[in-house]
MINUVEX-145531 format. One record per residue: z, x, y of N, C-alpha, C in turn. Coordinates in steps of 0.1 Angstrom, whole numbers, plus 5000, padded with zeros to 4 digits. Example, Ala and Ser with C-alpha at 12.3 -4.5 7.8 and 13.67 -1.06 7.14 Angstrom:
BEGIN
507851324943507851234955507851324967507151284978507151374989507951295000
// end
This chain:
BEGIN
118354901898117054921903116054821895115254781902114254671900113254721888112554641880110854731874110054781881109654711890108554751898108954921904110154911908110155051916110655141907111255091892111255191880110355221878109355111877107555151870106955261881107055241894106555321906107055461904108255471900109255591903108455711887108555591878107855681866106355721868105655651874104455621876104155791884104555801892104555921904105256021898105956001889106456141881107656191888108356071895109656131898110656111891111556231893112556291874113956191884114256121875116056131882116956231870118156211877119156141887118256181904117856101911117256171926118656251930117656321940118456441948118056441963118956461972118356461985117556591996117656721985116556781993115956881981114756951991113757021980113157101992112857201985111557291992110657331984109357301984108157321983108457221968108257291953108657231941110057231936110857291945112357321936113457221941113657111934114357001939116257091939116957041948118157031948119056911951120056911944121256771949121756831960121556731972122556721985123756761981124456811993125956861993126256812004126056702014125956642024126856462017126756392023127656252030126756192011127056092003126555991995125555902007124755842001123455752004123755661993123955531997122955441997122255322002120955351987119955271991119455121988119555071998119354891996118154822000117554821989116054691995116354652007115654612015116054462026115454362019114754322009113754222001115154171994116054231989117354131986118654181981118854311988119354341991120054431977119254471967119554531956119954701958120554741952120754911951119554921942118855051949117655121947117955281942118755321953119655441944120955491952121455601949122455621951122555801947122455881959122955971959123656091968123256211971124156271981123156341988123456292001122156392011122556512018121456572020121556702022122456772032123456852031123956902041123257002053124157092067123157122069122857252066123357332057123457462051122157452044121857312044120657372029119757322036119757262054118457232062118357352065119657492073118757652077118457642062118757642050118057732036116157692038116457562042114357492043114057552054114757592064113957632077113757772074114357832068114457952064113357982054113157892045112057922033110557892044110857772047109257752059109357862070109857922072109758052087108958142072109058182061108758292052107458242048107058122043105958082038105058072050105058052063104458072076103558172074104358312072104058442077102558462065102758402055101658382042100458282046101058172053100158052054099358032069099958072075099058112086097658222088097758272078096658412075095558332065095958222056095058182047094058122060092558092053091658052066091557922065091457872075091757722077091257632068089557632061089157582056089657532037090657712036091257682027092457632029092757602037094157522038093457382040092657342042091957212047091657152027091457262021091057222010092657171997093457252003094457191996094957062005095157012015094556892021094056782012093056842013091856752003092056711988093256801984093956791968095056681969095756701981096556631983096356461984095256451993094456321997093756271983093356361971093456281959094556271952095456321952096956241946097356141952097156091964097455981973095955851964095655901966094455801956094555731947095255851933095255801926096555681925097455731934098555641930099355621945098055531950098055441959098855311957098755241947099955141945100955151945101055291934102655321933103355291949102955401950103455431967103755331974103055221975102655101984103655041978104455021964104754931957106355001963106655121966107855191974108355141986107155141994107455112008107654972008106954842008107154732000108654722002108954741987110454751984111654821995111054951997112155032009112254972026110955002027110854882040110654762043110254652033110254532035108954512038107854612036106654532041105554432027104954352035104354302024102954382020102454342007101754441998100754502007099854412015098754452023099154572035100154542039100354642048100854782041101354742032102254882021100854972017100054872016098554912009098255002019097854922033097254972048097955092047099255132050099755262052099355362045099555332033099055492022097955502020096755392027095355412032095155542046096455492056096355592067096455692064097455712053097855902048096555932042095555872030094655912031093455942041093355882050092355902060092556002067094356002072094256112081094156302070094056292058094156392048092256352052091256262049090456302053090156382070090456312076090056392087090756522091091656552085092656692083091356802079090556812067089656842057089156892072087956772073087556832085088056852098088556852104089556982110089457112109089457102093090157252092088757342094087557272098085957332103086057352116087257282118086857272139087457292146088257392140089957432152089157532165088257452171087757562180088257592197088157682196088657762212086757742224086957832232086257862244085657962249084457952252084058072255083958042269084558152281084158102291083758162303082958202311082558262317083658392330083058492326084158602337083458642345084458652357083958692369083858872366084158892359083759052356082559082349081859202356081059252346080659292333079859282320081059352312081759282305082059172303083759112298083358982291083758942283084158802277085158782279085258612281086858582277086658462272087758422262087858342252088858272252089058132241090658102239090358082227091658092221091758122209092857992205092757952192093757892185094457922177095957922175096558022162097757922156098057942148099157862142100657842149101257792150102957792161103157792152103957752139105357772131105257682123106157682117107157572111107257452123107357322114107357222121108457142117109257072122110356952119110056872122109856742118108856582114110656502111110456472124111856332118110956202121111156072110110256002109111455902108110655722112111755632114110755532100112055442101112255352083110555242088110055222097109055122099107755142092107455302095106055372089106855492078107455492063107955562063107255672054105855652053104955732047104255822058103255692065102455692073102655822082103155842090103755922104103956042099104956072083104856192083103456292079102856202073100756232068100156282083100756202092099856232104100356362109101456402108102256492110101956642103101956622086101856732080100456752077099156692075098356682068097756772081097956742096097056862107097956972110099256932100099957092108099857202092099657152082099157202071097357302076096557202082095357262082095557372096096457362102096857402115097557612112098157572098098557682093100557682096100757542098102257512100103057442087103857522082104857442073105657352079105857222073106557132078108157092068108957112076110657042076110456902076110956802065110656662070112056592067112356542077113556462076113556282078113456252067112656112068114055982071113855892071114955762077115755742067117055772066117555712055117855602046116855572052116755392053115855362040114855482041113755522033113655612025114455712018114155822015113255792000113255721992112455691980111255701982110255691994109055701995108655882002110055902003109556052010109956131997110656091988110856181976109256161967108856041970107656041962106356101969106756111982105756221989105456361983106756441981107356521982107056591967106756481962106756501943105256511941104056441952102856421950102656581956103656621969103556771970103256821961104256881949104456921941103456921932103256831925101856791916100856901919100556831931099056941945099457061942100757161937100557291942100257331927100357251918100157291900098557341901097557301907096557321911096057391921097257461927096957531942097657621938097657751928098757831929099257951939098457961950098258061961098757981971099257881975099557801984101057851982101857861991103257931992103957781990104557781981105457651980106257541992106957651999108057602008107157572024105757522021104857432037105357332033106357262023107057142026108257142023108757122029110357062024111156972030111756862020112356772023113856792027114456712037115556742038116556562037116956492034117156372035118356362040118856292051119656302057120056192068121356262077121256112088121456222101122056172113121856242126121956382127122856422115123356562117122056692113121356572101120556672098119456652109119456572117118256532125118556642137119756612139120256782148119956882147120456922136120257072126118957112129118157042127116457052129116057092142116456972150116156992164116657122171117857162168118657262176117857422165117357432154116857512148115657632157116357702161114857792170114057862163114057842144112357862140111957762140111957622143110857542148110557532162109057602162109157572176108457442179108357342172108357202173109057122167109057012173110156872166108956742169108356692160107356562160109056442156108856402164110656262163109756142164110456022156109555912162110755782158111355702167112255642169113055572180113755512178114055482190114255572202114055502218114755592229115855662227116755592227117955702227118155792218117455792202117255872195116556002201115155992205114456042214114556212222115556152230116756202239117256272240118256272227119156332222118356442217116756412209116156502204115456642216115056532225114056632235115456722239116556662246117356762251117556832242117956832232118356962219117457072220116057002221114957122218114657182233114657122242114857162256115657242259116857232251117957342254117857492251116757482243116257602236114957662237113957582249113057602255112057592240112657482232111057402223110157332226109457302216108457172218108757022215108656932217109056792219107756722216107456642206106556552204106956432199107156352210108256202209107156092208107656002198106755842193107655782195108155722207109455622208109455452208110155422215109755272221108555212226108255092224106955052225107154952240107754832236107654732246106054632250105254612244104054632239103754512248102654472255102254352267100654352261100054212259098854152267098754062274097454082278096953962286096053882283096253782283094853672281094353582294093253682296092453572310092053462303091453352314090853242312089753262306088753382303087853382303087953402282089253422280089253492268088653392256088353462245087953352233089453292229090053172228091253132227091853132214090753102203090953132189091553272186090353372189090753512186091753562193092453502205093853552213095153532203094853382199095953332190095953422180095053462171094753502161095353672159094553742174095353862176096553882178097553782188099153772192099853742181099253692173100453652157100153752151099453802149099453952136100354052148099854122157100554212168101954142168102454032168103353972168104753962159104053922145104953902135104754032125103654092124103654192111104554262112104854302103105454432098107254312102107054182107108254112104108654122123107654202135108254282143108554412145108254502138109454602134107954702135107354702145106354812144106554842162106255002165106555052174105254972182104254962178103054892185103554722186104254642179104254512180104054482193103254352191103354232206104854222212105254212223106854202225106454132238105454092249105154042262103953972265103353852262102453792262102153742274101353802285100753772296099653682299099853552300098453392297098253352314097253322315096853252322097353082325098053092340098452942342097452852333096252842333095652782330095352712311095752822308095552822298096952842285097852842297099252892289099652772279099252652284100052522276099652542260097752602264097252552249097552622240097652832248098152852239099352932235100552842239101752802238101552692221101152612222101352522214100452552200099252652202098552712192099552782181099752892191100852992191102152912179102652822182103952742178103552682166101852642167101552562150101452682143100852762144100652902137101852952129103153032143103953042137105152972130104852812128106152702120104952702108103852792103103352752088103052882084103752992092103153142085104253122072103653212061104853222049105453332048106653272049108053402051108553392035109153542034109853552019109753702016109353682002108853801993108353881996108253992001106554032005106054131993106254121979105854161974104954051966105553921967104553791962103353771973101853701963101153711970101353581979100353601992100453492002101153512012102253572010103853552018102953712029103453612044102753712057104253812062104953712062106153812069107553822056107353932061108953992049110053982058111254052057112254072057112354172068113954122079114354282087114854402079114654482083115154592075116754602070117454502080118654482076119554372086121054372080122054252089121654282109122154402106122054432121120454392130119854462124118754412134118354212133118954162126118953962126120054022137121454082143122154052149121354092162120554202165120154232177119154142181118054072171117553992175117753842180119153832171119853662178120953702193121353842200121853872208120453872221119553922212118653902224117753742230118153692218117153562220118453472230119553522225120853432235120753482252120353562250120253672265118953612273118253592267116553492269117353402274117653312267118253182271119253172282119953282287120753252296120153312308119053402309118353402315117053312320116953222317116153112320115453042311115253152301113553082294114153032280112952952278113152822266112552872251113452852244113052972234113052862225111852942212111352802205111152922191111852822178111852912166112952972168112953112159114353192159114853152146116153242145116953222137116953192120117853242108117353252095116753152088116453222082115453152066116553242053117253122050118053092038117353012025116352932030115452862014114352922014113752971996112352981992112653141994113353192000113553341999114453401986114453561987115253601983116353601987117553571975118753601981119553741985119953781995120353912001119453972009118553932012117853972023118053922034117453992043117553952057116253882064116153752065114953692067115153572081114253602086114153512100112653432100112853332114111753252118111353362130110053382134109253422143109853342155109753392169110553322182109353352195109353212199108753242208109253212222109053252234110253252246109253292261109353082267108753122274109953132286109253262294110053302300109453392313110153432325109753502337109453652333108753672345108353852342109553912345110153862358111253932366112453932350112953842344114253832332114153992329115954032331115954162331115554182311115554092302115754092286114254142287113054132293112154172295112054292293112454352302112454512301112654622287113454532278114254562264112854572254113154612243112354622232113254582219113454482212114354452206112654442190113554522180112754552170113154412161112154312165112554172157111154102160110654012156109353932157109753802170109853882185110153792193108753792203108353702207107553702215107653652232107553692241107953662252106553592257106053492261105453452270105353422285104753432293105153492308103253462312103553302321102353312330102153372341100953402345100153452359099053362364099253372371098153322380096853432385097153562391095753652388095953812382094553822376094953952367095754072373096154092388096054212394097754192393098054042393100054052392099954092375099354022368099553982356099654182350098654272359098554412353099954462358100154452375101454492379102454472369102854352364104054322356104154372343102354422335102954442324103054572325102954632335103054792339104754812341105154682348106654722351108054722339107754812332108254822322109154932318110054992314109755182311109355232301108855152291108055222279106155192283105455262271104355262281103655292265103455202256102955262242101455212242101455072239100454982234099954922245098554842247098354712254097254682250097154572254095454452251095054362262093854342262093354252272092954132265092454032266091653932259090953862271089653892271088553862277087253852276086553742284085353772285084053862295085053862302084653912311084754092316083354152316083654282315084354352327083954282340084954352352086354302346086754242340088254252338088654332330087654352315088154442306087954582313087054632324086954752329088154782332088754692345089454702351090854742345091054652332092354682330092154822321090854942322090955022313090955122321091255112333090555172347092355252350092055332360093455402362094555312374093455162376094655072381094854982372094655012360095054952349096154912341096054932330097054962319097155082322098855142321099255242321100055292308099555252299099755282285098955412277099455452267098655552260097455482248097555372246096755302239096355152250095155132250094755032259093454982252093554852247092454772239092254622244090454612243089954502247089754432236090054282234089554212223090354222212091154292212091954312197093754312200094454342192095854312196096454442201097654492198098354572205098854672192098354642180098754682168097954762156097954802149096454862140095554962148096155072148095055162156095055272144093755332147093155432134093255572143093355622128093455712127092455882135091355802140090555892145090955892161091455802166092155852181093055862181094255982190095055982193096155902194097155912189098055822187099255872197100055742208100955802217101155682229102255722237102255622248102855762258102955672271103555752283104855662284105955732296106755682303107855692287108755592289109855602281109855662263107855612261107255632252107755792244107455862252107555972253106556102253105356032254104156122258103356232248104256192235103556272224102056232220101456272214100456182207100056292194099656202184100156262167098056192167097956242150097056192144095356282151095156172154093356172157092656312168091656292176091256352184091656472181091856542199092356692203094356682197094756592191096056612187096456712176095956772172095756892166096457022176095857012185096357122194098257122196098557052196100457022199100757102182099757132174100557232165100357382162099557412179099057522173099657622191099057712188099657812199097757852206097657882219096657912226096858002229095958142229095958252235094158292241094358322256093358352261093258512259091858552257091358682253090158732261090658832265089458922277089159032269087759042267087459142257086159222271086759352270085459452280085159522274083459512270082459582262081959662271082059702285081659822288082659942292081459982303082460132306082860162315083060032326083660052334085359932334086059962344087459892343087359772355086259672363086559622371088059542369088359512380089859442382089559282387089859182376089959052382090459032400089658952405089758902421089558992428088759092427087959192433088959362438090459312429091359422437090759542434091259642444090859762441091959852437092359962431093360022425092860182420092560262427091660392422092260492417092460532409093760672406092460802403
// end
């Protein structure tokens, strides 16, 4: 293990030898499969231990169904306030954290930074929340009567989270199902578990100060598909928040379908814009390379389908190409360096299978392939790829988690919308325009048929105060911002009759 992530690991006050699961403060060693954990920055052992079996995922579901029955009764504002406890442990040791993910996921410092910025904001807007879980008053056709809706807590929650956001997602997750009055099961990517033990431990900290807070609203369970099962198939959660690939997805919604759950899927992106003629050509370029390359590729929002105007495609094609032959690839923990590392061998293999599949399908692919000098050794490091190519190429349809970019001209906006609609994932999109009937249009319901749709800006970086989600393959969940609060709570409509007589809804009559 490196300094940096010893210094991190002491910094946050996590004890070794690690262990792979815990409820609320009471850490336990896995009795489950050995883990290990390898940087993708170069491929070092990080740690090494035994993840949880799934005897001790019922023991967490079991302690969160008990702490429910306590935490649901506390009044929201006080659960909003330990929230608020939580959101200053994330404060103070904001680098640490950043300095985890970094290292676990390969991202570079800025974005490491950006994420454990999200967990705190969405712990700010959790706080308030916990003022606004409000219902309806709504008019009865009876005499006499109110009727209302009410909001109430659903349960226990299971949060399986993927190695790309491996902080981020579960904050969006627990910080509104905490103020919601839901204990959360979190089963984080094994890919990652170092940043979710240091979640887990900032738990902990928060409850030294919270002694009325029922310990087991968190518990960690660290694991691989079986525990991702265990969870899903569990009928005290009556939700599963999943966020990963399709086929992962799938397997999850049918599990919980089989048992008539709830399903809150963040899947596949497949992510398209457009650039009319009308667009600023600087700020297009500018937006397609960050949506493009950050996070290395490897963000469910990335750029993956670049829709240009005949007109305009040559220039920026070639913008596009000087850009990405001088971005700085490497370290991402050194300053400067824009793109890090894939998360591992396999995804350089899916990405050089897909760029071959481009090519034999028609289009001329430009970049690609490793970066061996000026890096670390044992990492997994590529060149950005760009591929101009048809709408119709069935590789189109794919979402391949690697920094590839597809380029694909049009001639008018109404094919250029058709195509980036024909897709089956439905996450992200962007327009780049000057023109307002176009940005209407594509915001319009013959539009983009995505759950995120943005003018002027890229397909990537969305905050925290809207809804977060896509349609179609996507899976239709949406986490974080807005009315997404409600997916953790239960609705009960209430007819209250303050007088003295019994009228009967729809005028029946019934006389005894």
């Amino acid at each position: 293990m490196n300094n940096q992530v010893q210094t991190a690991l002491a910094n946050l006050g996590i004890r070794e030898p690690l262990v792979g699961c815990a409820v609320g403060n009471e850490w336990e060693p896995g009795r489950g499969d050995a883990l290990e954990v390898r940087s993708p920055i170069d491929g070092s052992l990080l740690a090494n231990f035994a993840m949880a079996s799934t005897d001790q995922v019922d023991a967490a579901v079991d302690a969160a169904s008990g702490a429910f029955r306590t935490w649901r009764s506390v009044p929201a504002p006080v659960r909003g306030e330990f929230v608020r406890q939580y959101g200053m442990q994330l404060r103070e040791h904001k680098e640490d954290l950043a300095t985890l993910v970094s290292w676990e996921a390969g991202k570079i410092t800025q974005e490491s930074l950006g994420e454990v910025q999200e967990m705190i904001d969405i712990c700010d807007f959790a706080v308030g929340l916990s003022r606004q879980l409000y219902g309806k008053t709504i008019a009865s056709e009876r005499p006499g009567h109110r009727l209302t809706e009410q909001w109430h807590p659903l349960g226990p929650i299971g949060v399986i989270s993927a190695f790309n956001f491996p902080v981020a997602v579960w904050a969006w997750n627990a910080a509104i199902a905490w103020v919601c009055g839901d204990p959360v099961v979190w089963k984080p990517s094994e890919k990652t578990p170092l940043t979710a033990i240091a979640c887990q431990t900032l738990f902990a900290k928060t409850l030294e100060d919270c002694p009325d807070v029922p310990p087991a609203i968190s518990s960690l369970v660290i694991g691989g598909a079986d525990v991702g099962q265990q969870l899903s198939a569990s009928p005290e959660l009556p939700l599963i928040s999943a966020t990963g690939s399709i086929p992962m997805g799938r397997a999850v919604a049918q599990t919980v379908a089989a048992r008539l759950g709830r399903s809150l899927l963040e899947l596949g992106g497949n992510n398209g814009m457009i650039v009319a003629p009308s667009a600023d050509l600087d700020l297009a370029v500018r937006a397609a390379t960050f949506a493009a390359v950050g996070t290395c590729g490897q963000r469910c929002t990335s750029l993956r389908r670049l829709f240009v105007h005949e007109s305009i495609a040559d220039r920026i094609r070639d913008s596009l190409l000087e850009v990405f032959a001088r971005l700085p690839i490497g370290d991402p923990t050194s300053a400067g360096t824009l793109i890090g590392p894939l998360i591992d061998e396999r995804a350089a293999q899916a990405m050089d299978k897909a760029l071959e599949s481009a090519s034999g399908q028609g289009g001329v692919v430009h970049g690609g392939g490793s970066v061996t000098e000026v890096v670390p050794a044992g990492g997994v490091y590529v060149r950005p790829a760009l591929v101009e190519i048809a709408a119709d190429a069935p590789i189109v349809q794919e979402e391949t988690f690697a920094p590839i970019l597809y380029l694909i001209r049009f001639d008018s906006l109404t094919d250029a919308i058709e195509a980036h609609n024909d897709v089956p994932q439905g996450l992200s999109s962007a327009i780049l325009t000057q023109d307002v009937r176009e940005a209407e249009l594509f915001c319009s319901p013959s539009g983009s048929d995505c759950g995120i749709v943005n003018v002027n800006i890229g397909t990537s970086g969305a905050e925290i105060g809207g809804a977060f989600g896509g349609e179609k393959e996507t899976g239709g969940g949406r986490e974080s911002g807005s009315d997404a609060w409600k997916a953790y709570m239960r609705r009960a409509t209430n007819t209250i009759n303050y007088s003295d007589e019994l009228p009967l809804a729809q005028g029946i009559q019934f006389d005894i």
